[in-house]
N, CA, C and O atoms as a Maestro MAE file, in Angstrom:
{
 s_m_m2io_version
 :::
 2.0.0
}

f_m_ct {
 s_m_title
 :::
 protein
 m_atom[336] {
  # First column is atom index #
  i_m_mmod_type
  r_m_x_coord
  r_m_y_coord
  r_m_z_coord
  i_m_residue_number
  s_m_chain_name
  s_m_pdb_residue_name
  s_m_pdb_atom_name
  i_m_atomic_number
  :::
  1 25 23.157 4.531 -13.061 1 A "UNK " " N  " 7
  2 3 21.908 4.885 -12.425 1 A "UNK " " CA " 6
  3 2 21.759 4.132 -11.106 1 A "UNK " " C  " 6
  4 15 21.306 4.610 -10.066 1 A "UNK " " O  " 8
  5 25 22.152 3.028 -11.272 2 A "UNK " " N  " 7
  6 3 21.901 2.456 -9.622 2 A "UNK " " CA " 6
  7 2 22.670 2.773 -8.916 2 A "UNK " " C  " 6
  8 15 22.389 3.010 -7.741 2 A "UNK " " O  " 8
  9 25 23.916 2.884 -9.412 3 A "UNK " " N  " 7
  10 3 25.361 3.639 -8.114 3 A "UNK " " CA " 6
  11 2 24.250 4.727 -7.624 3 A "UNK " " C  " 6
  12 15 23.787 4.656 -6.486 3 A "UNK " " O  " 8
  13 25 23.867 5.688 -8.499 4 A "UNK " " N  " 7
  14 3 23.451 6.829 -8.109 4 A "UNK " " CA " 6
  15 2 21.748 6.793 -7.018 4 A "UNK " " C  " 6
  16 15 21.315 7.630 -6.227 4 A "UNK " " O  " 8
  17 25 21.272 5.670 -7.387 5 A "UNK " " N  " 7
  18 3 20.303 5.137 -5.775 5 A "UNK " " CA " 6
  19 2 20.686 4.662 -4.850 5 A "UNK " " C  " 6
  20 15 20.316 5.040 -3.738 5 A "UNK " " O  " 8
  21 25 21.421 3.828 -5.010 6 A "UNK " " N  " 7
  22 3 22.541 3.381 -3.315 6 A "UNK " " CA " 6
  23 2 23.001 4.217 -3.150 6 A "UNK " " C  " 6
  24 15 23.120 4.178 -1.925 6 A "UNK " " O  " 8
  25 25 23.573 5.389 -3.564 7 A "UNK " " N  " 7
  26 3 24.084 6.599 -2.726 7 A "UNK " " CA " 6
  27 2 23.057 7.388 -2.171 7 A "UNK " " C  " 6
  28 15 23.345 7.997 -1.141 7 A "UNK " " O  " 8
  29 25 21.609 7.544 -2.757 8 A "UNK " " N  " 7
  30 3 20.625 8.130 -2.007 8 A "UNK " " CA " 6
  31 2 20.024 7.859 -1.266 8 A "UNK " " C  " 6
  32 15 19.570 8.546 -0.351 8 A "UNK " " O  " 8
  33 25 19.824 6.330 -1.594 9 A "UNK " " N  " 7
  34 3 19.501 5.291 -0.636 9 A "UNK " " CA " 6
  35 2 20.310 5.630 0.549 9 A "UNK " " C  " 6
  36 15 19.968 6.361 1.479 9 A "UNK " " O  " 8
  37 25 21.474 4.978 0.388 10 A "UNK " " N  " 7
  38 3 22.668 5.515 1.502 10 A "UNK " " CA " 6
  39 2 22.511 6.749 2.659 10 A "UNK " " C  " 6
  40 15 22.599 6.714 3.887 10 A "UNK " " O  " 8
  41 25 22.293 7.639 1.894 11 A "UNK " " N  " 7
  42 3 21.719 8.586 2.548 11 A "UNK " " CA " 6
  43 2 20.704 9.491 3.152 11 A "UNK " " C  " 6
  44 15 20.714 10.586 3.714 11 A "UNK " " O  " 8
  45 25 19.566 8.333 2.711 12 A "UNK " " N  " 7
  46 3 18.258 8.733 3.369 12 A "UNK " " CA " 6
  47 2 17.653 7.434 3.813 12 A "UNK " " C  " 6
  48 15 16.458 7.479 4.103 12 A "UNK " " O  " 8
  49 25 18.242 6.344 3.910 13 A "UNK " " N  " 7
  50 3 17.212 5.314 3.786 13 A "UNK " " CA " 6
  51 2 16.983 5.049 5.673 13 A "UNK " " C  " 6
  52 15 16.190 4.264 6.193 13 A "UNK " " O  " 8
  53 25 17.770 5.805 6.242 14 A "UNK " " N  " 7
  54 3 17.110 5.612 7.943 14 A "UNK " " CA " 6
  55 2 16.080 6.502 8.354 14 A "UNK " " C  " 6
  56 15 15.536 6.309 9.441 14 A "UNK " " O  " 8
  57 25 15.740 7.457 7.622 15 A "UNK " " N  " 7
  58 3 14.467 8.240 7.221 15 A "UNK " " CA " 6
  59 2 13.127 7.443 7.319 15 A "UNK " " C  " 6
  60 15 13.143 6.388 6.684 15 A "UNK " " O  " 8
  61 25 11.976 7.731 7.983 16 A "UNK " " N  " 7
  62 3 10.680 7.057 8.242 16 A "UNK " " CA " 6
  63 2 10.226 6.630 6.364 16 A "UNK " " C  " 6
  64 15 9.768 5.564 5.952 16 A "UNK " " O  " 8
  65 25 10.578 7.951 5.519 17 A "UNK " " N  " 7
  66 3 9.811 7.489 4.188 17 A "UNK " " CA " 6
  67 2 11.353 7.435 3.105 17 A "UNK " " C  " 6
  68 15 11.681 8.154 2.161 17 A "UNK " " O  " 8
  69 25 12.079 6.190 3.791 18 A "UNK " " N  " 7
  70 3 13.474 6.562 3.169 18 A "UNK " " CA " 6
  71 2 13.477 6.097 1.541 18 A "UNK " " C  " 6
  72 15 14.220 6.706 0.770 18 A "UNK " " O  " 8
  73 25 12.824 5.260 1.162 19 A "UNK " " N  " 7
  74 3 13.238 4.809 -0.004 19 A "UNK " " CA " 6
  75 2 12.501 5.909 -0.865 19 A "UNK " " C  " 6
  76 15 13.101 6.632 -1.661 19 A "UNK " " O  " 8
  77 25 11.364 5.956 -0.666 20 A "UNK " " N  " 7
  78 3 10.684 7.303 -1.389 20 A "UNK " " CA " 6
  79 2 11.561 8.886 -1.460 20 A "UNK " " C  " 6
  80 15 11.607 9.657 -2.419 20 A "UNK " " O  " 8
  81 25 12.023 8.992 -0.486 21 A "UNK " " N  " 7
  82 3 13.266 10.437 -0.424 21 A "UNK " " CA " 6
  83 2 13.843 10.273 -1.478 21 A "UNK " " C  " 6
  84 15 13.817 10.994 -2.476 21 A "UNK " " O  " 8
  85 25 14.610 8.929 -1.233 22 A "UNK " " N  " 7
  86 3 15.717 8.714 -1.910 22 A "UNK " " CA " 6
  87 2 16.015 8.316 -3.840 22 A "UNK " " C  " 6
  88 15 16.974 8.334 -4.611 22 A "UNK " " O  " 8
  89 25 14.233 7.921 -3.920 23 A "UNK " " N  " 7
  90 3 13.638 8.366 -5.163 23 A "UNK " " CA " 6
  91 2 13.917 9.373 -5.805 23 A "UNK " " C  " 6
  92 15 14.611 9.407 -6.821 23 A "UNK " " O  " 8
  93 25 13.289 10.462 -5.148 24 A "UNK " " N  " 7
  94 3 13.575 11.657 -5.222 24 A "UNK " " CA " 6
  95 2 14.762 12.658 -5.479 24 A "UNK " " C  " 6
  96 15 15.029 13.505 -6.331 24 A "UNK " " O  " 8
  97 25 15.254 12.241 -4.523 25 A "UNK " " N  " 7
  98 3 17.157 12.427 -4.821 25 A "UNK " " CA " 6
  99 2 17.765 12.108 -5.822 25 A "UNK " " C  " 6
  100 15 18.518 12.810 -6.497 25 A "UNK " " O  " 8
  101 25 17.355 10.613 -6.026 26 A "UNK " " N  " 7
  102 3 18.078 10.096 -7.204 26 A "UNK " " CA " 6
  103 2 17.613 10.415 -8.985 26 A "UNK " " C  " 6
  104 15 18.098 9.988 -10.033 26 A "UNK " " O  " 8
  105 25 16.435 11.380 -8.695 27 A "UNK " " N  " 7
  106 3 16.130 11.800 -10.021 27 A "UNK " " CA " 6
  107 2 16.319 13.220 -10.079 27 A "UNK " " C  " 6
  108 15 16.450 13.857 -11.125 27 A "UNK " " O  " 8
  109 25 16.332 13.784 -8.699 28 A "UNK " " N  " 7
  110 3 17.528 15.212 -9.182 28 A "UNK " " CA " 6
  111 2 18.995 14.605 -9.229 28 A "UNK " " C  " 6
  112 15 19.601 15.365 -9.985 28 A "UNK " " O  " 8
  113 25 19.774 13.723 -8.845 29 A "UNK " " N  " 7
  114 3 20.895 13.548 -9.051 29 A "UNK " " CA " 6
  115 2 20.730 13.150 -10.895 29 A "UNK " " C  " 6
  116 15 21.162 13.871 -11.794 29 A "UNK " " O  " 8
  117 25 20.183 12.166 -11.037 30 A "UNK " " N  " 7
  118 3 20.544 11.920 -12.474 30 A "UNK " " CA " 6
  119 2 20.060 13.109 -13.516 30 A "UNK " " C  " 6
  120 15 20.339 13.146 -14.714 30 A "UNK " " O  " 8
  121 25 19.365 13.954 -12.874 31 A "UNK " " N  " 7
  122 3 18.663 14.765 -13.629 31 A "UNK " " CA " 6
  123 2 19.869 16.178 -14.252 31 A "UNK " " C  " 6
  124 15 19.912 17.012 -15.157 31 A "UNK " " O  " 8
  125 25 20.817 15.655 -12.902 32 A "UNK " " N  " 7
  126 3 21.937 16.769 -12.983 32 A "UNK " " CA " 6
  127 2 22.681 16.172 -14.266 32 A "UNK " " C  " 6
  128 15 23.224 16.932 -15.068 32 A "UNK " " O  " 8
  129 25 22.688 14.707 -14.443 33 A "UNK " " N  " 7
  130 3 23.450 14.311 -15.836 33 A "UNK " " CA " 6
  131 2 23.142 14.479 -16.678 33 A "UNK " " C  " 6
  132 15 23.753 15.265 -17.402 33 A "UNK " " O  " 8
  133 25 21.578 13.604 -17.255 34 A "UNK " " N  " 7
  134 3 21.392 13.585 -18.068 34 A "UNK " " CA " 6
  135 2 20.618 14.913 -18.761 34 A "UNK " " C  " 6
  136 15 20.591 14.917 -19.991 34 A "UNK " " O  " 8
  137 25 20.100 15.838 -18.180 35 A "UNK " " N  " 7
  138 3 19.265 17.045 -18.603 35 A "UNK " " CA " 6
  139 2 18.228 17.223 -18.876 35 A "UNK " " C  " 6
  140 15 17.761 18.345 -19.075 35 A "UNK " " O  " 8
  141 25 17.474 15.936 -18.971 36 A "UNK " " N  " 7
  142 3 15.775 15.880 -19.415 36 A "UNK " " CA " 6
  143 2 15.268 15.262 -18.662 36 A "UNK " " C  " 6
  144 15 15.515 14.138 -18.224 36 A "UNK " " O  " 8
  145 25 14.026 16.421 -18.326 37 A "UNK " " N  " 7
  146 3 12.976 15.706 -17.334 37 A "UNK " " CA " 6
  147 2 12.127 13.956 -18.038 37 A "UNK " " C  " 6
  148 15 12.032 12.880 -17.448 37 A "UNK " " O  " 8
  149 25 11.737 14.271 -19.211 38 A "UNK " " N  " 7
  150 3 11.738 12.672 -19.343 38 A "UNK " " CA " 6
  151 2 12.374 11.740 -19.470 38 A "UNK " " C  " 6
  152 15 11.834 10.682 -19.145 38 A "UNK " " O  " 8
  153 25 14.115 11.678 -20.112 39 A "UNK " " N  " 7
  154 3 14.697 10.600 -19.767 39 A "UNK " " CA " 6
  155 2 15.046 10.274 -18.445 39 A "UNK " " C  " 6
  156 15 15.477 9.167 -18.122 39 A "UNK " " O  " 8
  157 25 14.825 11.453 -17.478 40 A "UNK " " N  " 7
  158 3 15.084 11.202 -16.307 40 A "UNK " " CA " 6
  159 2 13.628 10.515 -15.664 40 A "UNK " " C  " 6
  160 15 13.824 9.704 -14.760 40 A "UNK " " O  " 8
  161 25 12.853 10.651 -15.871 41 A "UNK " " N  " 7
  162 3 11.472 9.944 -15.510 41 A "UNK " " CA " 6
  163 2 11.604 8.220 -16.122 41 A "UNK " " C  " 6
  164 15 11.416 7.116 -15.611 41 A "UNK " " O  " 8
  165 25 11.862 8.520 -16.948 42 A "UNK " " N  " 7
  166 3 11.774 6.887 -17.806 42 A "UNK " " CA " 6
  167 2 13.274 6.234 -17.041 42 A "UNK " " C  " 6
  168 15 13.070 5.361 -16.196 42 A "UNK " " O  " 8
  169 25 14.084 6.449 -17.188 43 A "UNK " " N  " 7
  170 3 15.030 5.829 -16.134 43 A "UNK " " CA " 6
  171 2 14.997 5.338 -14.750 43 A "UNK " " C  " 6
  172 15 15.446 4.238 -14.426 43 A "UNK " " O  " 8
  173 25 14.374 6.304 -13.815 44 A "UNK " " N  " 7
  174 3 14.411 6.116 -12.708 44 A "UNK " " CA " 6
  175 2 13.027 5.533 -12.419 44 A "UNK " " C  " 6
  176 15 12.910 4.850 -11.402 44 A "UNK " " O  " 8
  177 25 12.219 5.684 -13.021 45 A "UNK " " N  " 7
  178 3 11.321 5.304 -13.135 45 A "UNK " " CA " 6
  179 2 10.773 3.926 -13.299 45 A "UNK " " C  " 6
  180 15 9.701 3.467 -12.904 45 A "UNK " " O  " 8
  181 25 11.738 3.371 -13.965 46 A "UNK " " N  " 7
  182 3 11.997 1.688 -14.303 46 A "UNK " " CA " 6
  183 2 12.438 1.135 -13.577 46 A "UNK " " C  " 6
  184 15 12.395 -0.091 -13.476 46 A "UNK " " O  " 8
  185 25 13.241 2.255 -12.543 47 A "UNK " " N  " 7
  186 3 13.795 1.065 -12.068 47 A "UNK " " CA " 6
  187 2 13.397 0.902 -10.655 47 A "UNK " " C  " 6
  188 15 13.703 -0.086 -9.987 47 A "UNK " " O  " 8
  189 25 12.421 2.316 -10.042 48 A "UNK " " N  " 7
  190 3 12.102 2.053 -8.709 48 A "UNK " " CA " 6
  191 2 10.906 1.632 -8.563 48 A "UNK " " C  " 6
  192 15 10.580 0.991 -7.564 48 A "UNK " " O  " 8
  193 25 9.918 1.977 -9.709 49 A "UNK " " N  " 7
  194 3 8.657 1.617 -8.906 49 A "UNK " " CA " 6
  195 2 8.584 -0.168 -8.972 49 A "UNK " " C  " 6
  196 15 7.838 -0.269 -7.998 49 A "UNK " " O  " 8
  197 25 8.719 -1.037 -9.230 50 A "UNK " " N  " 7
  198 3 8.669 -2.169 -8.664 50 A "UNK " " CA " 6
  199 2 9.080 -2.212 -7.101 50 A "UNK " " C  " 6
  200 15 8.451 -2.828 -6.242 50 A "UNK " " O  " 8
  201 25 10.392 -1.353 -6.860 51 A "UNK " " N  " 7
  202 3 11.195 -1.666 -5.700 51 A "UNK " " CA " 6
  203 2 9.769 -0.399 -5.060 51 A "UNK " " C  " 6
  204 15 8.799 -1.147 -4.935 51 A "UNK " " O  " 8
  205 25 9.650 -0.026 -4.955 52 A "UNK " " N  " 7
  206 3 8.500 1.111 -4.261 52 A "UNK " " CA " 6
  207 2 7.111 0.083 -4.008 52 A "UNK " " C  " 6
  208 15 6.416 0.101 -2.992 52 A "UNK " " O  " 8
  209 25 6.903 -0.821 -5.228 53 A "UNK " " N  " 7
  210 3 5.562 -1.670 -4.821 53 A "UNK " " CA " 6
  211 2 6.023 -2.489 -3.649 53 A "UNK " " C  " 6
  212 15 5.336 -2.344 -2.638 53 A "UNK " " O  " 8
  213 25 7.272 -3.507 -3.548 54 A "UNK " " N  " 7
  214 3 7.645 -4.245 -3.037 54 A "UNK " " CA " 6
  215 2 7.781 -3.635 -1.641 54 A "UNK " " C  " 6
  216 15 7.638 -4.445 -0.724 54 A "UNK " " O  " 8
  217 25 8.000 -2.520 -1.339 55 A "UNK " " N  " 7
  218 3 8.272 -1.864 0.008 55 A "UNK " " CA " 6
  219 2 6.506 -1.185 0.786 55 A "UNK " " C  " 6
  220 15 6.235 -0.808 1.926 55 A "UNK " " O  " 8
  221 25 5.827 -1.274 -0.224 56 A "UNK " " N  " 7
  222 3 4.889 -1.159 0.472 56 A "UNK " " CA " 6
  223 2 3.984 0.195 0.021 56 A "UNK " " C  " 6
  224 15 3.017 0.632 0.644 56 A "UNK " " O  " 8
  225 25 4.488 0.681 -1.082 57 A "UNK " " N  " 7
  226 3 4.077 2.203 -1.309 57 A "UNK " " CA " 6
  227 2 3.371 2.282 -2.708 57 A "UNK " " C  " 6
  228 15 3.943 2.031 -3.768 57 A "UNK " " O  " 8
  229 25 1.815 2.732 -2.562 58 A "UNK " " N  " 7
  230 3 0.670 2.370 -3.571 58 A "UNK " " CA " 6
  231 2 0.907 2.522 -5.363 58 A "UNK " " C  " 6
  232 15 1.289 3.691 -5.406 58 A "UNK " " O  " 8
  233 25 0.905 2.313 -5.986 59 A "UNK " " N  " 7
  234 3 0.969 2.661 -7.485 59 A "UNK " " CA " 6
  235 2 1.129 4.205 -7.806 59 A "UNK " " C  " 6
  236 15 2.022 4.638 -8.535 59 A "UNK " " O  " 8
  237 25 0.300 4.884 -7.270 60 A "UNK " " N  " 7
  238 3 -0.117 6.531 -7.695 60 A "UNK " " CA " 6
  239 2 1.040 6.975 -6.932 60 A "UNK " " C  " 6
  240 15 2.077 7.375 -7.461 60 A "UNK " " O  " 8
  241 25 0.875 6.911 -5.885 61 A "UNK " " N  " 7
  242 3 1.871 7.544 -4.709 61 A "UNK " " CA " 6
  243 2 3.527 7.512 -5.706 61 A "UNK " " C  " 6
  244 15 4.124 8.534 -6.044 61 A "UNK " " O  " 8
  245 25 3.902 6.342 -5.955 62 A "UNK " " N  " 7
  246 3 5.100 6.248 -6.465 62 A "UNK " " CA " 6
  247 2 5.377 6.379 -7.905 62 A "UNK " " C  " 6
  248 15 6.452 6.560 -8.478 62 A "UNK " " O  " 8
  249 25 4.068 6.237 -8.416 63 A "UNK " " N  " 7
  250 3 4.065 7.069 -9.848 63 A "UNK " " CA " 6
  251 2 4.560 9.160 -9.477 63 A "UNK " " C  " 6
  252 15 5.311 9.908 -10.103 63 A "UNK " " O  " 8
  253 25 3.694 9.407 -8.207 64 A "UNK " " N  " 7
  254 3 3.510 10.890 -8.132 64 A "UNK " " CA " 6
  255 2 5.139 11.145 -7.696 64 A "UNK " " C  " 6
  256 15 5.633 12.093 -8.306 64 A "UNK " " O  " 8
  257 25 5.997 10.504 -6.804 65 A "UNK " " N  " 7
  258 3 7.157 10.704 -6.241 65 A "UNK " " CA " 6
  259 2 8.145 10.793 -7.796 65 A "UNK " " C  " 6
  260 15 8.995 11.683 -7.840 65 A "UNK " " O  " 8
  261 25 8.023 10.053 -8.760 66 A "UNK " " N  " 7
  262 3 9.195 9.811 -9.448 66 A "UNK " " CA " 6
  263 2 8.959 10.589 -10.519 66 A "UNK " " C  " 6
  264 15 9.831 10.718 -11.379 66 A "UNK " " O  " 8
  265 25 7.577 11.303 -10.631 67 A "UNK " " N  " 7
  266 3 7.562 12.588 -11.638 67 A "UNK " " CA " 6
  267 2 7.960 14.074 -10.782 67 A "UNK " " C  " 6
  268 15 8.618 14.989 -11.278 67 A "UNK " " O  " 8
  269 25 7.485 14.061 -9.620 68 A "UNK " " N  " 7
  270 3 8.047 15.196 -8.757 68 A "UNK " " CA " 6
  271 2 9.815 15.233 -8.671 68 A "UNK " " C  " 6
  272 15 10.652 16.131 -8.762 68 A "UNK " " O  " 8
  273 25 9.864 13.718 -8.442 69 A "UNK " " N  " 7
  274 3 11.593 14.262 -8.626 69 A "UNK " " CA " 6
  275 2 12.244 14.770 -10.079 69 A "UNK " " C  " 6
  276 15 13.251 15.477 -10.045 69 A "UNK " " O  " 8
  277 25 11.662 14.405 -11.318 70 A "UNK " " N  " 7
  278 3 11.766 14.655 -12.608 70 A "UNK " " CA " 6
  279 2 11.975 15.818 -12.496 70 A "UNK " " C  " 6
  280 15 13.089 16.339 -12.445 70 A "UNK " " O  " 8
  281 25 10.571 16.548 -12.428 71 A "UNK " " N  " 7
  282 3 10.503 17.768 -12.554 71 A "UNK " " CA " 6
  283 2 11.949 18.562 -11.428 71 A "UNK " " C  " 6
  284 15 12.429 19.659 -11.712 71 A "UNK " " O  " 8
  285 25 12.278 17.981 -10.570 72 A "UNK " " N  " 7
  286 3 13.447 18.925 -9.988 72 A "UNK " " CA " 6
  287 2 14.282 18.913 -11.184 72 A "UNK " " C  " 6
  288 15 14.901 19.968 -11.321 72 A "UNK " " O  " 8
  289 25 14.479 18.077 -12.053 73 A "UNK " " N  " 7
  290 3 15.780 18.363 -13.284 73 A "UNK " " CA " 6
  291 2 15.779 19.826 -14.242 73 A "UNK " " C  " 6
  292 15 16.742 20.331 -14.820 73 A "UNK " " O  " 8
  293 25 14.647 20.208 -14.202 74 A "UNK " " N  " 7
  294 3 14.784 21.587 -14.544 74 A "UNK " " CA " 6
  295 2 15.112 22.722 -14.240 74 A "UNK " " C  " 6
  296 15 15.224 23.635 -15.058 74 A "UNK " " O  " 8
  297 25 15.374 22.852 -12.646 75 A "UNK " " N  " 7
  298 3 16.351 23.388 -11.911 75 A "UNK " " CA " 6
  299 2 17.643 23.692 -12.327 75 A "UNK " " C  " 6
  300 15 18.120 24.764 -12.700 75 A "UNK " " O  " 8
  301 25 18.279 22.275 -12.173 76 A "UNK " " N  " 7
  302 3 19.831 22.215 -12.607 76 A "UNK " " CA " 6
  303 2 20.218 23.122 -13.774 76 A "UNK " " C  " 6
  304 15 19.400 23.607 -14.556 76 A "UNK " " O  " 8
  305 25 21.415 23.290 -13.815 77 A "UNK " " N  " 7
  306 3 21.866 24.149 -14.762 77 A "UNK " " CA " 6
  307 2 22.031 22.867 -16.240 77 A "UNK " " C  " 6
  308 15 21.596 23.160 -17.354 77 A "UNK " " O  " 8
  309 25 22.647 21.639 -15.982 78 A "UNK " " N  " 7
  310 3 22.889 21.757 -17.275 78 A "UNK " " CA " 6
  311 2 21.436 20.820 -18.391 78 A "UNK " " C  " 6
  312 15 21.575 20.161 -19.422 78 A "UNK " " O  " 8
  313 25 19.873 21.239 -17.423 79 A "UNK " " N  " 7
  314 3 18.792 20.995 -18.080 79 A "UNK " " CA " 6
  315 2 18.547 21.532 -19.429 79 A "UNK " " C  " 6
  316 15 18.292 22.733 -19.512 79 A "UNK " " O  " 8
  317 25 18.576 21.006 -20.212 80 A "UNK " " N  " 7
  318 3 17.677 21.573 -21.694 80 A "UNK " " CA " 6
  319 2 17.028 22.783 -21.646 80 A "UNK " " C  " 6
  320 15 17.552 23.656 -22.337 80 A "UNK " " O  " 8
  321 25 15.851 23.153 -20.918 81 A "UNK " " N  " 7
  322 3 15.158 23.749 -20.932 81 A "UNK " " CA " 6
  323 2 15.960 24.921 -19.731 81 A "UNK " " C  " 6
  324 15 15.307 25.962 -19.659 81 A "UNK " " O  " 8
  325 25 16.924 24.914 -19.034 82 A "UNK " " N  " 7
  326 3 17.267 26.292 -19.000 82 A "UNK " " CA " 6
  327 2 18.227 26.677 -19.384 82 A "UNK " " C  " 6
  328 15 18.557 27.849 -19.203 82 A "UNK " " O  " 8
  329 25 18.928 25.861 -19.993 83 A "UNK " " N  " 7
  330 3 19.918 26.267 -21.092 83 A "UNK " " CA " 6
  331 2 19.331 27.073 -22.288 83 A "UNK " " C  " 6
  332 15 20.053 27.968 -22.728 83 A "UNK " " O  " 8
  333 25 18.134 26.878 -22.864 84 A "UNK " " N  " 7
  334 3 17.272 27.482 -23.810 84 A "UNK " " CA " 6
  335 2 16.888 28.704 -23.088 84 A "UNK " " C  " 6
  336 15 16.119 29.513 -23.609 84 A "UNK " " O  " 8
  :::
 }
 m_bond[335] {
  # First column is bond index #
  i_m_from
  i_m_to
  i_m_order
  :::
  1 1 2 1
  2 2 3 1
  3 3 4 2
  4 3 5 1
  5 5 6 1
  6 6 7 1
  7 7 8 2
  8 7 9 1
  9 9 10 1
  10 10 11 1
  11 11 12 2
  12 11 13 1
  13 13 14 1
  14 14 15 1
  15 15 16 2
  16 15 17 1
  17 17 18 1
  18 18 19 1
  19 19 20 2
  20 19 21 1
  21 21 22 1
  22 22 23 1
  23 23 24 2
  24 23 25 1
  25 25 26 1
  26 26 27 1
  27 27 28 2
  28 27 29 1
  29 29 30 1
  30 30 31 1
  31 31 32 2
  32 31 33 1
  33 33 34 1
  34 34 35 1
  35 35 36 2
  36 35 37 1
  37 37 38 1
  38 38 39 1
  39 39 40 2
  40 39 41 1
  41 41 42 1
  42 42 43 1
  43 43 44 2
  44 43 45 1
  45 45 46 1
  46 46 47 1
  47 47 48 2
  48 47 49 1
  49 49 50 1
  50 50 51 1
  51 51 52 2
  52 51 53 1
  53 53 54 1
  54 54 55 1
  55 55 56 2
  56 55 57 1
  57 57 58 1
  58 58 59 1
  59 59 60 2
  60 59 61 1
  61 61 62 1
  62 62 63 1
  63 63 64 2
  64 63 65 1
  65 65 66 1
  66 66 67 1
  67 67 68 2
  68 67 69 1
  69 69 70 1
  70 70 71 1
  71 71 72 2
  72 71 73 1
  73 73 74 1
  74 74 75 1
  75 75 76 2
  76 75 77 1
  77 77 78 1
  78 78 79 1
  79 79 80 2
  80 79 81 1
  81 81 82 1
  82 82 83 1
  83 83 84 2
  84 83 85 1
  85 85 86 1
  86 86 87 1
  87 87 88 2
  88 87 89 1
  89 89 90 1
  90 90 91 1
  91 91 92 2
  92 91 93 1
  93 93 94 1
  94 94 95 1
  95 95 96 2
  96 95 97 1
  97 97 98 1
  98 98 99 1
  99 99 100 2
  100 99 101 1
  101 101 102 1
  102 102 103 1
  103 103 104 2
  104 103 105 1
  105 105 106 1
  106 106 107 1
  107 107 108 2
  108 107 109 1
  109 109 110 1
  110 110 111 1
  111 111 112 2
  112 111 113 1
  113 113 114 1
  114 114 115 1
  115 115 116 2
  116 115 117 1
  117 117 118 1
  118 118 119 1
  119 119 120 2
  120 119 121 1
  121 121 122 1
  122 122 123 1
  123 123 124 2
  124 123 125 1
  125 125 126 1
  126 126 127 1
  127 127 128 2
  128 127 129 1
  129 129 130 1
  130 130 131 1
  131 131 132 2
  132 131 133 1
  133 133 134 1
  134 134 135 1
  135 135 136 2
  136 135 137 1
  137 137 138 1
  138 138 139 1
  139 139 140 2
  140 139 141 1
  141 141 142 1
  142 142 143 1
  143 143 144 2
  144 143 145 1
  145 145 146 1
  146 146 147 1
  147 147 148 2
  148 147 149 1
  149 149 150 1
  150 150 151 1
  151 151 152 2
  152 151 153 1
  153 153 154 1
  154 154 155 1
  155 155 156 2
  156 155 157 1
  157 157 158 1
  158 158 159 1
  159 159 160 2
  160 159 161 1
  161 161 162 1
  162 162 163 1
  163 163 164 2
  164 163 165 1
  165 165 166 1
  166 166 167 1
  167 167 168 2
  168 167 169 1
  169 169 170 1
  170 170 171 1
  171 171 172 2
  172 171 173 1
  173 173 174 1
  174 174 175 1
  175 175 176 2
  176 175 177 1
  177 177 178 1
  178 178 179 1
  179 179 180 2
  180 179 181 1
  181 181 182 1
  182 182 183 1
  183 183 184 2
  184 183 185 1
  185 185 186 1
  186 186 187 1
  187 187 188 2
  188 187 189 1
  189 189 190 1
  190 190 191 1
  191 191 192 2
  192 191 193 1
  193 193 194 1
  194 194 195 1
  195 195 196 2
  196 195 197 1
  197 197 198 1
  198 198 199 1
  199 199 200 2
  200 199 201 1
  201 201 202 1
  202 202 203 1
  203 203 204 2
  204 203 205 1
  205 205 206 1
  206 206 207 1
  207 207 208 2
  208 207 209 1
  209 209 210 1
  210 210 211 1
  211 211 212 2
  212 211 213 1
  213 213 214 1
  214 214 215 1
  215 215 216 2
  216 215 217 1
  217 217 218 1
  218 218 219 1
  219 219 220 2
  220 219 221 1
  221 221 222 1
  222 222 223 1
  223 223 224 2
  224 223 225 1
  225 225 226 1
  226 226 227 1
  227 227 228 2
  228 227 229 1
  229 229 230 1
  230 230 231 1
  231 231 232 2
  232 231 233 1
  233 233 234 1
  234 234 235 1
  235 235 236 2
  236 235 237 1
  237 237 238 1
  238 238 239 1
  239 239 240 2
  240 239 241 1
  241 241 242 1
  242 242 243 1
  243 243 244 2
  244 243 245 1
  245 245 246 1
  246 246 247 1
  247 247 248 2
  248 247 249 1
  249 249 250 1
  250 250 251 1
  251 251 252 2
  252 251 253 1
  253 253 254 1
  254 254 255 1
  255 255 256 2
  256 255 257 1
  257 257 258 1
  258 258 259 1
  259 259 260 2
  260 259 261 1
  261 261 262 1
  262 262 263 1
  263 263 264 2
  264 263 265 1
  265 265 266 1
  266 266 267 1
  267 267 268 2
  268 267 269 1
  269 269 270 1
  270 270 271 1
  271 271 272 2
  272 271 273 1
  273 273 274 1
  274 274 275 1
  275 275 276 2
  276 275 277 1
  277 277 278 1
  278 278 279 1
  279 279 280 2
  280 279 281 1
  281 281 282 1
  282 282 283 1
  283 283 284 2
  284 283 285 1
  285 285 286 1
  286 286 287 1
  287 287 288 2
  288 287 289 1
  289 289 290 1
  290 290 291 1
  291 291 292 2
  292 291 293 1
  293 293 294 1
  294 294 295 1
  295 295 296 2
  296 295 297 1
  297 297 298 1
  298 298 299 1
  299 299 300 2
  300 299 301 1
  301 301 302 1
  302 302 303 1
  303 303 304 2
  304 303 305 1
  305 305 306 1
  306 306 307 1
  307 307 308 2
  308 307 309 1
  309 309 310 1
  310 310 311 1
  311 311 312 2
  312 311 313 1
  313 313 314 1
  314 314 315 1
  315 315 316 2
  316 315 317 1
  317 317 318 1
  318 318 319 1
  319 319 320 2
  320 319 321 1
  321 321 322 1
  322 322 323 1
  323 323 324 2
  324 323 325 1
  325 325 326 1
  326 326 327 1
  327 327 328 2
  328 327 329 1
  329 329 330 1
  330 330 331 1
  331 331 332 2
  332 331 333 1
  333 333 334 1
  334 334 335 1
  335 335 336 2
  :::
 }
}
């Protein structure tokens, strides 16, 4: 899971709202692994919003970013719910 934020990081973090993008990214990327919008919430979730308080970005705000990226996991093909 963290390889998979330094690579989003990596790639968005010269972006004005980079670490927040890269939130984002990194819970459709893991979302592509693991297949569930909540283990993908509870994962990424643990592990950014401290790093999201520390950078400057309010409680709600980064609560709202790391369920919006969740929800991209239902997209992916190998999600639970569109495999069903």
């Amino acid at each position: 899971v963290y390889k998979l934020l330094d690579f989003a990081e990596a790639s968005t973090g010269s972006f004005r709202s980079g670490f927040g993008t890269s939130t984002v990214l990194g819970c459709g990327l893991f979302a592509c692994i693991a297949g569930s919008d909540a283990a993908d919430a509870a994962a990424i979730g643990r592990i950014t919003m401290d790093r999201l308080g520390e950078r400057g970005y309010p409680k709600p705000y980064a609560c709202a970013l790391v369920a919006a990226g969740a929800c991209t996991g239902i997209l992916s093909p190998p999600s639970i719910a569109y495999i069903i």
